[in-house]
C-alpha positions, -999 to +999 in steps of 0.1 A: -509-408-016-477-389-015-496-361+001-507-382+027-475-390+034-459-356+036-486-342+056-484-371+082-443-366+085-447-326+090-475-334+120-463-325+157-461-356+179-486-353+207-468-342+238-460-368+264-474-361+302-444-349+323-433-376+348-441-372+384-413-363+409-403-390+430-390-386+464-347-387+455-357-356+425-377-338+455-339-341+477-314-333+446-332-299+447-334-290+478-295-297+485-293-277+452-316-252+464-294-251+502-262-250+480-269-226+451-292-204+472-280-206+506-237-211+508-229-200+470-251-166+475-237-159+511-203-165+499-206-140+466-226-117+491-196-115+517-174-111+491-190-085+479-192-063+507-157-068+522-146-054+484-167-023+492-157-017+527-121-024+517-129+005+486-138+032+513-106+042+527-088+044+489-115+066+483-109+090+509-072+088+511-057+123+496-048+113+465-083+102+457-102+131+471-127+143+446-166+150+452-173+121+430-154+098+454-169+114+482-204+107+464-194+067+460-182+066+492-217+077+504-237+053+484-215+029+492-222+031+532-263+038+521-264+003+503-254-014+532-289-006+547 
């Protein structure tokens, strides 16, 4: 009988059906999409690409000059494309 026991208490529950999306769920994620993906991705985006257009000029100033900086400066203005 203990067997039964033990073998009944090591058994995986039967999955319940995933609830169905109702109409508010279907809205949360679509301002969540609109916010994560839309503003939040612009924003890191622009951010990102006034940091390397504000990077070009240090890396052609004089004291920078070096064929590796020239090199960044050029992959730098290709990634914009």
């Amino acid at each position: 009988m203990e067997e039964d026991l033990s073998a009944s208490a090591n058994a995986t529950p039967s999955p319940e059906p995933c609830p169905e999306e109702d109409q508010s769920e279907r809205a949360a994620l679509a301002a969540l999409s609109f916010w994560g993906e839309g503003v939040f991705m612009l924003l890191i985006c622009s951010a990102g690409l006034a940091g390397n257009c504000a990077a070009v000029p240090v890396l052609l100033s004089r004291k920078m000059a070096s064929t590796f900086n020239r090199l960044l400066v050029r992959e730098n203005a290709l990634s914009h494309f």
